[in-house]
C-alpha positions in Angstrom: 25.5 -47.4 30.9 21.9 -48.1 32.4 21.7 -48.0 36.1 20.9 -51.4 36.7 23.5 -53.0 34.4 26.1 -50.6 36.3 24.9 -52.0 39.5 25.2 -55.8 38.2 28.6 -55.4 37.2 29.7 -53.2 40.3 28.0 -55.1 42.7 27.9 -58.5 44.4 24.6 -57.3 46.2 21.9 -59.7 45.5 18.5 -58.7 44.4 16.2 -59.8 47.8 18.9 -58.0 49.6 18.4 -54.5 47.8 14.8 -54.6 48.7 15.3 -55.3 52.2 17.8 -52.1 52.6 15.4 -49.9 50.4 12.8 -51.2 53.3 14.9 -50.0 55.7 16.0 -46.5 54.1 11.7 -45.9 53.3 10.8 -47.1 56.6 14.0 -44.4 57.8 12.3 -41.6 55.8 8.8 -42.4 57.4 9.8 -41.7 60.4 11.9 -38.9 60.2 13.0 -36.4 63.1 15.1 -33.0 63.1 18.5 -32.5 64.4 19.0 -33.5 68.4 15.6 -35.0 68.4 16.5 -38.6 66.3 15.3 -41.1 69.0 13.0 -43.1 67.3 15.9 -43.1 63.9 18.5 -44.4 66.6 16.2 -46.9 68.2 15.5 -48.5 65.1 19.5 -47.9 63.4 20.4 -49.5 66.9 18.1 -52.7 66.6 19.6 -53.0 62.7 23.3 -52.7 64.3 22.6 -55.4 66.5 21.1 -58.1 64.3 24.9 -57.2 62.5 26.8 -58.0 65.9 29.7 -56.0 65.6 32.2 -56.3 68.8 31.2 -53.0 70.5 28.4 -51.2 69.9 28.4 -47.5 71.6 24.6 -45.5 71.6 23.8 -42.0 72.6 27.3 -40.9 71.9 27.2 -37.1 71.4 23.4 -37.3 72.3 21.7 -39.8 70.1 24.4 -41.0 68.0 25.6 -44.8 67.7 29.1 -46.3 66.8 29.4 -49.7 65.7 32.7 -51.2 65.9 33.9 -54.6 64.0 37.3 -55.2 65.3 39.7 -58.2 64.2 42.1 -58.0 67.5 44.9 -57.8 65.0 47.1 -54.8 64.5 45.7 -52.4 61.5 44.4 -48.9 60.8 40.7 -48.3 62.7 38.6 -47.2 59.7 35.5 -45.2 60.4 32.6 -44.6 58.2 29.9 -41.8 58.9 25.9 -41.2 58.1 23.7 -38.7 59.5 20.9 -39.3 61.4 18.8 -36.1 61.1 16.0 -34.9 58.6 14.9 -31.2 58.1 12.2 -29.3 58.6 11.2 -29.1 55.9 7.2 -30.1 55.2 7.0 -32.7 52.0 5.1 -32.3 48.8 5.7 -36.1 47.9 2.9 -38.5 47.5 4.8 -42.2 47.9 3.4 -44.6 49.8 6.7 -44.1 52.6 5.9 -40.4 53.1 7.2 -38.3 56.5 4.9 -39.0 58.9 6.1 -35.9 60.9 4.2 -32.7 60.1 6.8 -30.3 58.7 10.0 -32.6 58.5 11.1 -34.7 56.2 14.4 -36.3 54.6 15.2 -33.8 51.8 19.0 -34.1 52.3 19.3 -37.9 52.0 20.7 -38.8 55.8 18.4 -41.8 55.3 20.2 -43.1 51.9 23.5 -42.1 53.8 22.4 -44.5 57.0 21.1 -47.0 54.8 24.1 -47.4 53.4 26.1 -47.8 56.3 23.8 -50.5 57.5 24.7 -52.6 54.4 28.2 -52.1 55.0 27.5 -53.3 59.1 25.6 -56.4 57.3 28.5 -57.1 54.7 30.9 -56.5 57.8 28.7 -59.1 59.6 29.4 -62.0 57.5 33.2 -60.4 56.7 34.9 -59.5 59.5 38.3 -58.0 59.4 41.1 -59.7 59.9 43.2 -56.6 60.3 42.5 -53.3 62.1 39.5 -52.2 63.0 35.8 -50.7 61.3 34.0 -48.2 63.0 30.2 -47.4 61.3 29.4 -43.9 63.1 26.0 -42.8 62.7 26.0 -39.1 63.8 23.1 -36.6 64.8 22.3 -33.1 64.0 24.5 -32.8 61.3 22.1 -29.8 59.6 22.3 -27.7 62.7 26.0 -28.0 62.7 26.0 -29.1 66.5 26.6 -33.4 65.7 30.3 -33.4 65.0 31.1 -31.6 68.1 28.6 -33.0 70.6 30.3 -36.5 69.7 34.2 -35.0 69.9 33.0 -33.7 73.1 31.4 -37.1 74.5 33.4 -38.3 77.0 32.6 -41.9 75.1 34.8 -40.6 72.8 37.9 -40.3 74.4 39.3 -44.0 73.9 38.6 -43.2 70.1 41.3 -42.7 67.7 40.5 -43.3 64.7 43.5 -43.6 61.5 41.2 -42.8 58.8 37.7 -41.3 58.8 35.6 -41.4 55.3 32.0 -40.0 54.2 29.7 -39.5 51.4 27.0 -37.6 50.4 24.4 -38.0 47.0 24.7 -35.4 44.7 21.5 -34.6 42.9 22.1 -32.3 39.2 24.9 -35.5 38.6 24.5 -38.5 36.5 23.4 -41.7 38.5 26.5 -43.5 40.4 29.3 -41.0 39.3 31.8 -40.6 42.2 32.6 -36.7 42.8 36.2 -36.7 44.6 38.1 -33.4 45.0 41.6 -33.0 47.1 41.7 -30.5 49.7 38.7 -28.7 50.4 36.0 -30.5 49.4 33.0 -28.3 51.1 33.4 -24.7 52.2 33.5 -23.4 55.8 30.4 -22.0 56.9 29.4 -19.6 59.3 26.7 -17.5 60.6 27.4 -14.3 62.6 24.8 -12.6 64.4 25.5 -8.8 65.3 23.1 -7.6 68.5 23.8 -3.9 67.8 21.7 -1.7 70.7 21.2 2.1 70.6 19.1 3.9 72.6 14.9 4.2 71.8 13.5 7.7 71.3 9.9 9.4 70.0 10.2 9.1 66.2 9.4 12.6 66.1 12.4 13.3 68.3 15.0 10.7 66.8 18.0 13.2 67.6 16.8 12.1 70.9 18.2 8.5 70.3 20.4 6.3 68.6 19.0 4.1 65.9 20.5 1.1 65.1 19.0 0.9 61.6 21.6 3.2 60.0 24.3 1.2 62.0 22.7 -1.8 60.0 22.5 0.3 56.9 26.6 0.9 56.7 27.6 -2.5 57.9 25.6 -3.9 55.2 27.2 -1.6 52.7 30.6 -2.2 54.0 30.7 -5.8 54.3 29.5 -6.3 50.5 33.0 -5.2 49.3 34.1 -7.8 51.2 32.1 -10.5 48.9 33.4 -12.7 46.3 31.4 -15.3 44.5 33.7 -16.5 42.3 34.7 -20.5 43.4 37.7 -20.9 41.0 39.6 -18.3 43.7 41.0 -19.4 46.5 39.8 -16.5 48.2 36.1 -17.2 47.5 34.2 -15.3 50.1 30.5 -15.3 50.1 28.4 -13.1 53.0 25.0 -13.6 52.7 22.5 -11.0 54.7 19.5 -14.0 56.2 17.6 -11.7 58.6 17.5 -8.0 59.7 15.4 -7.1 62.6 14.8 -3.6 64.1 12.6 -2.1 66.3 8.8 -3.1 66.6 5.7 -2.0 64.4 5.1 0.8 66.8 5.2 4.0 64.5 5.7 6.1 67.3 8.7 5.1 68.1 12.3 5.2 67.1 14.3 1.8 67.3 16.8 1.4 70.2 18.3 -2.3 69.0 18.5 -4.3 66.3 20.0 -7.4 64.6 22.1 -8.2 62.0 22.4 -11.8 60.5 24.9 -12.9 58.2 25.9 -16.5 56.7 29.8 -16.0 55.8 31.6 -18.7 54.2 35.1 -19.5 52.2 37.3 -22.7 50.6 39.5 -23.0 53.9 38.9 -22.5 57.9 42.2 -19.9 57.8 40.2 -18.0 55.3 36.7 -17.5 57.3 38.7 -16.5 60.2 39.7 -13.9 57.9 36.8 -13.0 57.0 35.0 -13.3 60.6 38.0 -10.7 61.7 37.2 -7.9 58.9 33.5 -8.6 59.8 33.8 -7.5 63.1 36.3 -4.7 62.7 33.2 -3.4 60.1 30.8 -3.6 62.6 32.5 -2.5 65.4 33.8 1.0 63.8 30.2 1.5 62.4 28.9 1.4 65.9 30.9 3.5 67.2 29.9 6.0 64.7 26.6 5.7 65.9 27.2 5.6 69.1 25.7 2.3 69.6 27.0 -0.9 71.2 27.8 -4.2 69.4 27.2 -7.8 71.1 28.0 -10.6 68.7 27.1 -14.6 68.8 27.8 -17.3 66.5 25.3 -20.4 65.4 25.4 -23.2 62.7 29.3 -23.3 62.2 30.5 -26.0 59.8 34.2 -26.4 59.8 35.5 -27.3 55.8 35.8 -30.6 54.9 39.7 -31.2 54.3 40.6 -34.2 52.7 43.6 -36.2 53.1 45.4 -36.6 49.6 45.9 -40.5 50.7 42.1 -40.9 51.2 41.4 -39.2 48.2 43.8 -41.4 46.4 42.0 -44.3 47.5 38.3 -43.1 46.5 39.5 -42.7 43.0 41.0 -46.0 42.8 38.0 -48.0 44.4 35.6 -45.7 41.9 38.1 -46.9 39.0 38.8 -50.2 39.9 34.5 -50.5 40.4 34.3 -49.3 36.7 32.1 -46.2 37.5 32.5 -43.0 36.2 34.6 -40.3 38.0 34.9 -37.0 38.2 37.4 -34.9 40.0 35.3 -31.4 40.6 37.8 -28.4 40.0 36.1 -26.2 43.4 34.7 -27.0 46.5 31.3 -27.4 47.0 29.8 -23.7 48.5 27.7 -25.6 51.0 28.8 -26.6 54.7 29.0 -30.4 56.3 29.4 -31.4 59.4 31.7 -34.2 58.7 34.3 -31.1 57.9 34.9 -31.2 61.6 35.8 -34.7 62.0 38.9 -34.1 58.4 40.1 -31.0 60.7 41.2 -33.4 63.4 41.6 -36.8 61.7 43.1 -37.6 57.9 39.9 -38.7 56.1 37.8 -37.3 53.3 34.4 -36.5 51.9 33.4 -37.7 48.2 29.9 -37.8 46.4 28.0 -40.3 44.5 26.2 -38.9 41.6 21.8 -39.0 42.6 20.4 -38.0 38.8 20.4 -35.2 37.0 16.9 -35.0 37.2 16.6 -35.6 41.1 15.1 -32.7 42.8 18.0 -30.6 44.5 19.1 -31.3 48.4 16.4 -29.4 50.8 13.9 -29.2 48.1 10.5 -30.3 49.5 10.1 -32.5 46.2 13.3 -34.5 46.9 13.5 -38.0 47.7 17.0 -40.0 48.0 17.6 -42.7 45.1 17.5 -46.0 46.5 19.4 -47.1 43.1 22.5 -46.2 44.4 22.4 -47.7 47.6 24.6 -50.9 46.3 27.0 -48.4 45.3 27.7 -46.8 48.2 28.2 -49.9 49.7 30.6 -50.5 47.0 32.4 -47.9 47.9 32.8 -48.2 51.1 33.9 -52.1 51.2 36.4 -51.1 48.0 38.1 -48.0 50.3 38.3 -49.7 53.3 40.4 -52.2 51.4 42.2 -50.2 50.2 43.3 -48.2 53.5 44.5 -51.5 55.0 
């Protein structure tokens, strides 16, 4: 079915109204910011919230994040919704007139799309307020650094929050335009990245006996923790460790290298898994330096919990997909890549799904991509259809 007839049947979004939100979500990419640095983004998400007046509106939660809340005063389940706020940095090789105007960042993952949409849900929500239970329309920061989901959780803003249900997108470029990607259980993997501090003791390199390098530490861990590997995503076991930097020593030929680092990306379907996985790491490392004589330190960055979803929240995506006539497609494996929104399904029931971006849109964190405003209306869709159906 052609785009646009798709989105005249699924949608009751006029024509002037489209333009205005793909005004916003251009004017959103203009002025894109990296993680923990979204002020102007909020500013101007905050000012759209407001023209929407929902009954409370909570800013800088978890830094600069923002929830709306539309709340009938009626017993019901309290809904929330969730886009992202940060860009990458990432410099762009597009030409359009709405460009980054930030030197070496740009919205190559589509948190601009994602917002967008959730400010034509707070304008829907404007002019249809519940009349059970509650909506909340989070907009959350640094959701590529991994550090958003837990800054809110943490915010003491948060406390009187309990939501019922939590629900998220994301667009999914290398799929056909509008088709809703659902999956039970895991629906991204659990990501982390491990860094191993490993330090020896620096000696002449003519004298190396004189020291203990941490390059052939490196050297066996690396070896070692490649049996550990499994690319294959139809297992339930899937295990990928990915080596993303090895540093040792300095370009000073003279010398033999007394510390080094190790930097791995781990990740699996399930967080019981990459605990696993984190535990056999370790025990690697650990044994190899003391082999070598050399001492381990070990630190942790980007962690993204996996996105468990609730069988009940699935249910209802696939009905609101169905009963909105749009193709869908139940993917048979996880997606390998992390989200931030995983940490929000590990302490609420709630779920993740994906709307289809073109098979010929540029992938996610390519310099070339640009979100497709086309399905903006469906999104909103979405969202309107599974909050209905929740109630």
């Amino acid at each position: 079915m052609h785009i646009e007839k798709m989105i005249a049947q699924t949608t009751a979004i006029d024509s002037g109204t489209l333009e205005k939100l793909k005004d916003i979500r251009q004017h959103l990419h203009v002025i894109a910011e990296v993680s923990e640095k979204e002020f102007e983004t909020a500013k101007f998400i905050k000012s759209q919230l407001k023209d929407c007046q929902p009954d409370q509106l909570i800013d800088q939660l978890g830094g600069t994040g923002l929830l709306a809340i539309f709340d009938s005063g009626n017993p019901g389940p309290f809904i929330i919704f969730r886009a992202e706020l940060d860009a990458l940095p990432i410099q762009e090789i597009n030409h359009f007139k709405y460009k980054s105007s930030t030197e070496g960042v740009s919205h190559k993952c589509g948190h601009d799309g994602h917002s967008t949409t959730l400010l034509g849900f707070a304008q829907w929500l404007a002019q249809n307020r519940p009349a059970n239970g509650k909506v909340g329309l989070m907009f959350q920061p640094a959701e590529e650094n991994g550090m958003g989901a837990a800054a809110i959780l943490a915010d003491e803003k948060w406390n009187d929050i309990h939501p019922d249900f939590v629900v998220a997108y994301h667009n999914l470029p290398g799929y056909n335009l509008g088709e809703i990607v659902f999956k039970p259980g895991s629906f991204t993997a659990a990501v982390k990245s491990i860094i191993l501090k490993i330090t020896g003791k620096t000696a002449h390199a003519a004298e190396p006996e004189n020291g203990f390098n941490p390059a052939f530490t490196i050297a066996d861990i690396l070896q070692k923790v490649d049996s550990l590997s499994n690319n294959a995503p139809e297992r339930s076991d899937f295990a990928v460790i990915t080596p993303v930097h090895v540093n040792v020593g300095d370009l000073s030929y003279g010398i033999a290298a007394g510390y080094g680092e190790l930097h791995l990306t781990i990740r699996t379907w399930t967080t019981a898994e990459i605990e696993k996985l984190e535990k056999n790491i370790l025990e690697i490392a650990q044994s190899s330096c003391e082999a070598t004589q050399t001492k381990l330190s070990v630190e942790f960055t980007q962690v993204f919990a996996a996105n468990e979803n609730d069988d009940l929240v699935v249910d209802a995506i696939r009905n609101a997909g169905e009963q909105l006539k749009l193709s869908v497609h139940e993917r048979a494996y996880p997606f390998k890549w992390g989200e931030d929104f995983g940490l929000f399904t590990q302490r609420y029931k709630g779920a993740m799904f994906g709307i289809g971006a073109g098979k010929e849109t540029p992938a996610l964190h390519n310099p070339d991509y640009d979100f497709p405003d086309d399905i903006l209306p469906i999104g909103i869709e979405m969202f309107k259809t599974i909050w209905q159906k929740l109630q």
